[in-house]
Backbone as numpy.savetxt, mean C-alpha at the origin, in Angstrom:
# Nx Ny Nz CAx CAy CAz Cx Cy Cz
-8.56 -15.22 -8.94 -7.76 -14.07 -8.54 -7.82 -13.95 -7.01
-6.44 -13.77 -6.37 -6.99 -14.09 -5.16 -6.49 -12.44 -4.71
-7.25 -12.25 -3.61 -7.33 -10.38 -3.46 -7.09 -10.77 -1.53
-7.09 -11.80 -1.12 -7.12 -12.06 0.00 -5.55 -11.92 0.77
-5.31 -10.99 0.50 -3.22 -10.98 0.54 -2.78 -11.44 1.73
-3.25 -10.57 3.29 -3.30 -10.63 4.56 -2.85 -13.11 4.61
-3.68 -13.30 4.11 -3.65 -14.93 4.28 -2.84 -15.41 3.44
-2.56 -15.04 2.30 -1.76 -15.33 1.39 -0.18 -15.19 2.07
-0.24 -13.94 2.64 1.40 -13.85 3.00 1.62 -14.74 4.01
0.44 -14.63 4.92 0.67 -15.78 6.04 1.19 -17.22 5.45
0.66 -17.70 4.85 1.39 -18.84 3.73 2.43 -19.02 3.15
2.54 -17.59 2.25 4.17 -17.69 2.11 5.26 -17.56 2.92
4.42 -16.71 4.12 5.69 -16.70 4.99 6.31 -18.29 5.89
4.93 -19.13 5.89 5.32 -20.17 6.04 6.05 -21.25 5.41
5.68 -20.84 4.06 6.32 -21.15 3.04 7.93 -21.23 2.94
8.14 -19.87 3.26 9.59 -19.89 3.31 10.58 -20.27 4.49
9.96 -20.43 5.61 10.34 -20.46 6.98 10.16 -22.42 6.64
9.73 -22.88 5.79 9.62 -24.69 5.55 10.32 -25.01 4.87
10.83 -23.90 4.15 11.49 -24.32 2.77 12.88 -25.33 2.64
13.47 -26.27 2.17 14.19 -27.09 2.23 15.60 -26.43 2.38
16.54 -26.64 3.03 17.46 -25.96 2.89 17.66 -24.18 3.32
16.41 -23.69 4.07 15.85 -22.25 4.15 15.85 -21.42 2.84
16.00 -22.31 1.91 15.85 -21.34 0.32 14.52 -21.72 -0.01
13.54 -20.60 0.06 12.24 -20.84 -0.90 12.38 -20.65 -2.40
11.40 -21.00 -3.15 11.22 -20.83 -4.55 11.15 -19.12 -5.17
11.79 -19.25 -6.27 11.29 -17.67 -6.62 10.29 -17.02 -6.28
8.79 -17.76 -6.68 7.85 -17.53 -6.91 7.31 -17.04 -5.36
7.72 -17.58 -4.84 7.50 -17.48 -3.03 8.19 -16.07 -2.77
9.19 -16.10 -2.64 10.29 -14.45 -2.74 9.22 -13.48 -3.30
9.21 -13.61 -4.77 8.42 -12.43 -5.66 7.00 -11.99 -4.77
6.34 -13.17 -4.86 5.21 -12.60 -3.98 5.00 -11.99 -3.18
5.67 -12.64 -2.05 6.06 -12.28 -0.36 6.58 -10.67 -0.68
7.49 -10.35 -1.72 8.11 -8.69 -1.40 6.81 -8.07 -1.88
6.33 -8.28 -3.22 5.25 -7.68 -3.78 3.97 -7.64 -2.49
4.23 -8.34 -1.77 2.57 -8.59 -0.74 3.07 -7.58 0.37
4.37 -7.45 1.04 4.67 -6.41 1.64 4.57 -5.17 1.50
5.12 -4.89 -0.18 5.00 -3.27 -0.70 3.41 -3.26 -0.19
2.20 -4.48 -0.77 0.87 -3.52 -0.86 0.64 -3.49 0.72
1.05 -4.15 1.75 0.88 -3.82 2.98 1.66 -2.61 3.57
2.62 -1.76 3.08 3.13 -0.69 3.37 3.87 -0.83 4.17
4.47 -2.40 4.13 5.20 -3.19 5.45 7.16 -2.69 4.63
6.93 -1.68 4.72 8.62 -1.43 4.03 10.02 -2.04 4.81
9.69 -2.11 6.08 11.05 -2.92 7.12 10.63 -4.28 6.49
9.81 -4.94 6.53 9.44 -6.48 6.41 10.25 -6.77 4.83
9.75 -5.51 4.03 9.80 -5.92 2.66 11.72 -5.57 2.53
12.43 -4.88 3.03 13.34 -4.56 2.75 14.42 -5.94 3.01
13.97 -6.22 5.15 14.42 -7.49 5.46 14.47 -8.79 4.52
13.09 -8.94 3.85 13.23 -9.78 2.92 14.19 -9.74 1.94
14.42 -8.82 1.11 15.18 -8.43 0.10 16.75 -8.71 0.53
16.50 -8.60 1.87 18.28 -8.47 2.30 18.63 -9.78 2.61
17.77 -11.03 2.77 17.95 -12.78 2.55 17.28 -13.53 1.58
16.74 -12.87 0.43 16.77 -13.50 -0.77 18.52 -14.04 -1.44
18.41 -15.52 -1.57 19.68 -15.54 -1.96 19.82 -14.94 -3.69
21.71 -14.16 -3.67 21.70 -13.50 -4.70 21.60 -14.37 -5.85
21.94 -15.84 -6.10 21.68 -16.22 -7.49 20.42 -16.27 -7.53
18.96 -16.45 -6.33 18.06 -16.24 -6.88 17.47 -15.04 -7.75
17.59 -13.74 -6.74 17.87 -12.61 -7.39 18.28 -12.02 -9.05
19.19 -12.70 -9.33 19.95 -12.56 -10.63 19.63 -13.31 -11.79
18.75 -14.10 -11.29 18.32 -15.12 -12.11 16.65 -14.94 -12.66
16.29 -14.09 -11.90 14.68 -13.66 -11.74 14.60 -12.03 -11.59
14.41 -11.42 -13.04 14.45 -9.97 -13.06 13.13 -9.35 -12.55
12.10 -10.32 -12.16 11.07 -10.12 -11.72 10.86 -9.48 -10.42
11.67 -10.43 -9.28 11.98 -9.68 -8.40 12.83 -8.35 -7.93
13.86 -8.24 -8.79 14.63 -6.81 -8.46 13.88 -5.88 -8.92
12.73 -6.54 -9.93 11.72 -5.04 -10.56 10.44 -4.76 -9.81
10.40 -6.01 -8.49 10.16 -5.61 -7.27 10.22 -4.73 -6.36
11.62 -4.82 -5.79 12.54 -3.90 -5.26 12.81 -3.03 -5.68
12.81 -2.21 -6.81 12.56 -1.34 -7.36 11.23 -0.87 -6.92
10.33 -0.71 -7.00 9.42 -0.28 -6.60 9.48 0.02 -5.26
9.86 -1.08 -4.56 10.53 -0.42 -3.05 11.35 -0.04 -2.47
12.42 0.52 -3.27 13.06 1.76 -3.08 12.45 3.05 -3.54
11.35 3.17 -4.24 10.98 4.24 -4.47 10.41 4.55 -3.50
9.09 3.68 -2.89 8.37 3.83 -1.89 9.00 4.28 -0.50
10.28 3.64 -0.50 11.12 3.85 0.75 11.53 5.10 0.98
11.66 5.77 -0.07 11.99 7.04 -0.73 11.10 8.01 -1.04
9.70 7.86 -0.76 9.04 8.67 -1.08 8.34 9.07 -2.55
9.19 8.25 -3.27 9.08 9.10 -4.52 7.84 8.65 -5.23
6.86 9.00 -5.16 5.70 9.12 -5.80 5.69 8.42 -7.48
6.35 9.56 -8.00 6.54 9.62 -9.56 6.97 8.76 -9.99
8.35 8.02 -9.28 9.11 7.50 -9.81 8.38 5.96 -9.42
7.42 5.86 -8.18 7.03 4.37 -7.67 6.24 3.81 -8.90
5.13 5.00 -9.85 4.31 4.43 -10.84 5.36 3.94 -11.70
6.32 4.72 -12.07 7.18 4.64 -14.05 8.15 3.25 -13.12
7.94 2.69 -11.92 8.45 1.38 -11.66 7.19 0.03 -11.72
6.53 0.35 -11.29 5.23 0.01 -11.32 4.97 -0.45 -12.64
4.61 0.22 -13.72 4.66 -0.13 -15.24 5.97 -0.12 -16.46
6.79 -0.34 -15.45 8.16 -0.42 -16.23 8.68 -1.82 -16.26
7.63 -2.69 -15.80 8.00 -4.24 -16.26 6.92 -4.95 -16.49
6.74 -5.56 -17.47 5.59 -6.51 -17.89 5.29 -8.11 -17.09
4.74 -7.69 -15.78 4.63 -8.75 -14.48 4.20 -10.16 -15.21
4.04 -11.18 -14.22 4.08 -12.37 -14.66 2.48 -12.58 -13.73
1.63 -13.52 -13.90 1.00 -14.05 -12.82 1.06 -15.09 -11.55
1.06 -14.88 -10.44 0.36 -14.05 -9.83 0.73 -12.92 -9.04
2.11 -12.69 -9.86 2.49 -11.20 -9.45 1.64 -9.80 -9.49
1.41 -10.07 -11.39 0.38 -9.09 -11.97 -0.94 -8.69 -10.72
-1.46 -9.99 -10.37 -2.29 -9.39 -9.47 -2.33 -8.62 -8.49
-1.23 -8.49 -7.82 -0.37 -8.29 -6.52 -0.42 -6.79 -6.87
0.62 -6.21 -7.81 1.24 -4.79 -8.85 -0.20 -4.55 -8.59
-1.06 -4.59 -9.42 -2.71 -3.86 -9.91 -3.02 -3.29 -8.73
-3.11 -4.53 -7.51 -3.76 -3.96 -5.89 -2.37 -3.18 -5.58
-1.63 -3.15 -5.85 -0.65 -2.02 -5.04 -0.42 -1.02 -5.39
-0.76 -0.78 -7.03 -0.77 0.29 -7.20 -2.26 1.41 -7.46
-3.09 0.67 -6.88 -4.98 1.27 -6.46 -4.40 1.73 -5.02
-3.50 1.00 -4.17 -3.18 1.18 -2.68 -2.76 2.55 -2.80
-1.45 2.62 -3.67 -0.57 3.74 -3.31 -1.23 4.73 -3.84
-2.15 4.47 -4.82 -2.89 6.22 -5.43 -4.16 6.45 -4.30
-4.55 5.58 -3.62 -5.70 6.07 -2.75 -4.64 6.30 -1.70
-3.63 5.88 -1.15 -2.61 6.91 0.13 -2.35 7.94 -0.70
-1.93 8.11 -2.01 -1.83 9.22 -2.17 -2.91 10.50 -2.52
-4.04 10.14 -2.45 -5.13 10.71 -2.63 -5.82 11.34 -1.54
-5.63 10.15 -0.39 -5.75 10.58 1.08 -4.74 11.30 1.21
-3.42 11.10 1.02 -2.75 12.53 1.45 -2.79 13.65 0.99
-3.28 13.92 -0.33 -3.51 15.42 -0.43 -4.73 16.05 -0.14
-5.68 14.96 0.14 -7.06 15.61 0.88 -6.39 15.82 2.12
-6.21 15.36 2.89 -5.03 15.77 4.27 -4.48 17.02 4.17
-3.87 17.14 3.27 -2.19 18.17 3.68 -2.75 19.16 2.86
-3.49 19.64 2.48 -3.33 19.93 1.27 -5.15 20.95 1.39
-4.71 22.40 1.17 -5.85 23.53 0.96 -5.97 23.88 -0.72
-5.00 23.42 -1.11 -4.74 24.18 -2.55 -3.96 23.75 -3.40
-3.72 22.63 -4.44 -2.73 22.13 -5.03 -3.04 22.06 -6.62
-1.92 22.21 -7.02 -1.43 22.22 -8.50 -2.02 20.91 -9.25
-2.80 21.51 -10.48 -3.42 19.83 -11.05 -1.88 19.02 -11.59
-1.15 19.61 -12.05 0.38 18.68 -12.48 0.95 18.00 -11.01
1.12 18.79 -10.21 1.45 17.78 -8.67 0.38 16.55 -8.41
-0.74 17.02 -8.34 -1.77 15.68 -8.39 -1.41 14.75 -9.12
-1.44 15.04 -10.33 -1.02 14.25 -11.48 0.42 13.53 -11.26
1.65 14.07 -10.81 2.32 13.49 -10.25 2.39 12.35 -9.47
1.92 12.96 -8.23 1.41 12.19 -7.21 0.66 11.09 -7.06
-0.18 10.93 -8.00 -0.99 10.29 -8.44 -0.70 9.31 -9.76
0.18 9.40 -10.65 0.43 8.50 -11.39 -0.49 8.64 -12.72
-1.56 9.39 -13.01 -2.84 9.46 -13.89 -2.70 10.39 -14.55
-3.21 10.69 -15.39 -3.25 11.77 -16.72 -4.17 13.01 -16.16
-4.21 13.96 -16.80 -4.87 15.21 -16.28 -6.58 15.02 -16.75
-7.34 14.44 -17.32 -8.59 13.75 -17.52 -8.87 12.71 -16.21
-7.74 12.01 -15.70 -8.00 10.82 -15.09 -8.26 11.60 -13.24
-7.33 12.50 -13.20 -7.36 13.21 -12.21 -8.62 13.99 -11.97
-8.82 15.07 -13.08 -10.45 15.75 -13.14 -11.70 15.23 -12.57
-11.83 13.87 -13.19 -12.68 13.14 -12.92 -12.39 12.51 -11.71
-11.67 11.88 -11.19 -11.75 11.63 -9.59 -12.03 12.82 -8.75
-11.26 13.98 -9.15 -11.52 15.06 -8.20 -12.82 15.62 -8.11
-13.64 15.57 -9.30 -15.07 15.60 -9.32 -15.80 14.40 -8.43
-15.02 13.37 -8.32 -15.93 12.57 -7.94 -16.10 12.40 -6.43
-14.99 12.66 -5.73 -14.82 13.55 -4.36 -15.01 14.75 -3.91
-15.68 15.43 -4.83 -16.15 16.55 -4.17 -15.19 17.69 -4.13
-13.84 17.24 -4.82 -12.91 18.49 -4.63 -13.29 19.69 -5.95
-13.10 20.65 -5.82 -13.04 22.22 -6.42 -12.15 22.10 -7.33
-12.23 22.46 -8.28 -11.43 22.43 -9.35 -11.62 24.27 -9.87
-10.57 24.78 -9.85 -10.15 26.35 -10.10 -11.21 26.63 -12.02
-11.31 27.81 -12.29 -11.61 28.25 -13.53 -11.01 28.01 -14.15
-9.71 28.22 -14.07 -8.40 28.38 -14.90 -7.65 26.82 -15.35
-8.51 25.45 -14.29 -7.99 24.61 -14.50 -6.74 24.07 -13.95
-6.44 24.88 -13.22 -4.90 24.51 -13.05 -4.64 24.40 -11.48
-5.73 24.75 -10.72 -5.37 24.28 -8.83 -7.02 23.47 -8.42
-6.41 22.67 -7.72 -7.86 22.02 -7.24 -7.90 22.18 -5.65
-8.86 22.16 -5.20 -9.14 22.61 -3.33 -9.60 21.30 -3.18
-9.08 20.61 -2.78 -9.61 19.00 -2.04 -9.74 19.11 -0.80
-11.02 18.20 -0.15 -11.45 18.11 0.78 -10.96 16.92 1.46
-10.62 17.44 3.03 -10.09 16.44 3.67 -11.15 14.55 3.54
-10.35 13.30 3.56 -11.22 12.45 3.32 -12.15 12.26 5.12
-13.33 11.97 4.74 -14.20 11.11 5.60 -13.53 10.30 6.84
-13.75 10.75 7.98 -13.19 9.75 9.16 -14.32 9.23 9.95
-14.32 7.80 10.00 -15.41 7.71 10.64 -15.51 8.03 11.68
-17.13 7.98 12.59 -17.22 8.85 13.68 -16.45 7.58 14.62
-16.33 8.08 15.56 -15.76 7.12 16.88 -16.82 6.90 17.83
-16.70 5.55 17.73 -17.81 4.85 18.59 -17.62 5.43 20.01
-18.52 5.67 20.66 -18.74 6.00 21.86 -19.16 5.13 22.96
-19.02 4.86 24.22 -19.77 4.04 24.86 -19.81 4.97 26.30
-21.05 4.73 26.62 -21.73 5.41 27.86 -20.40 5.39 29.15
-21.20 6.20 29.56 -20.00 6.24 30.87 -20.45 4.86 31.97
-21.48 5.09 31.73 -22.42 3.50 32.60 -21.74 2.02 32.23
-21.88 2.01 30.76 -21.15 0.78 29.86 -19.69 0.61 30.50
-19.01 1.67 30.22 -17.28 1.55 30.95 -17.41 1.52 32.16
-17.92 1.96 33.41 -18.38 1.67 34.56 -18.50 0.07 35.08
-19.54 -0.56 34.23 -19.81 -1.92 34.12 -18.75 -2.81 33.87
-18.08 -2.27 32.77 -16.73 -2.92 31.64 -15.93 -2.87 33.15
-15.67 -1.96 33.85 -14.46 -1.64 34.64 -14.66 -2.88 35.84
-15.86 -2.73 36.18 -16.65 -3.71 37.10 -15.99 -5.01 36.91
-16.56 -5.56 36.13 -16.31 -7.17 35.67 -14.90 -6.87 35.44
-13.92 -6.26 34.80 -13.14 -6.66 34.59 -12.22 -6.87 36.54
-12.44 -6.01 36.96 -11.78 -5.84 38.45 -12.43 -7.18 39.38
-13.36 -7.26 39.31 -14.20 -9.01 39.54 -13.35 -9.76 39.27
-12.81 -9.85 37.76 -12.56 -11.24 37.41 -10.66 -10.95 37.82
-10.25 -10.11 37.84 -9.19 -10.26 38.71 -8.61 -9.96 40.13
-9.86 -9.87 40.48 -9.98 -10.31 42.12 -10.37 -11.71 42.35
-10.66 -12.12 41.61 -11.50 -13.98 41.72 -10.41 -14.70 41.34
């Protein structure tokens, strides 16, 4: 299983930029859009979509159930990105691709309502999130967010940022040094 995407696309993108005739293989296409959605690369992934040739396209329902997914994303639409997401029975090594993209989009969307968010509806989570009202509970317990008496609003806490490295004023002093040295020399 390869989880290493960042190198993978680098490949396909070479892949397709070698390809005989500038037409790559399906399998190359499918990936490459699917490896964009999980990079959140939506111009890259769209561009692609817009020089896939159409008999490849039409010929491979795999990929438009791709693109589907990234029009939702393009769009915002939360709800509609999961019921695209599991609205086609992927192939391998697509399948792998879908699984990591859709852990991606529920932890952005998880980070965004710890973000934006003092007080929200457990059905919007649930929305937002793609998961059942058990599946939600339990993550929100597991972050530390508040969950109401009544069940029905949770108080999530903004996520963890790490601290920001600091460096002495002496260190940048030095840094500034050498660097003004070496372009005076």
């Amino acid at each position: 299983m390869i989880t290493n995407f960042d190198k993978l696309c680098g490949e396909l993108e070479k892949q397709e930029l070698e390809a005989p005739n500038g037409i790559a293989s399906p399998s190359t296409y499918a990936q490459l859009l699917a490896i964009y959605l999980y990079q959140n690369d939506l111009c890259n992934a769209k561009f692609l979509w817009k020089r896939i040739p159409q008999n490849i396209v039409s010929s491979n329902p795999e990929i438009a159930a791709i693109w589907v997914i990234g029009q939702k994303l393009w769009k915002k639409d939360l709800a509609g990105t999961y019921q695209a997401l599991t609205a086609y029975n992927w192939t391998e090594p697509i399948a792998n691709i879908i699984r990591a993209l859709e852990e991606r989009v529920r932890e952005r969307a998880f980070n965004l309502i710890g973000r934006s968010y003092s007080t929200i509806s457990l059905d919007t989570v649930v929305s937002m999130t793609g998961l059942t009202n058990e599946a939600v509970i339990q993550i929100c317990n597991d972050r530390k967010w508040e969950l109401s008496e009544d069940g029905v609003t949770i108080k999530p806490l903004p996520p963890v940022q790490p601290a920001p490295l600091h460096t002495s004023s002496e260190d940048q002093l030095f840094k500034l040094t050498e660097f003004v040295s070496f372009l005076e020399n």
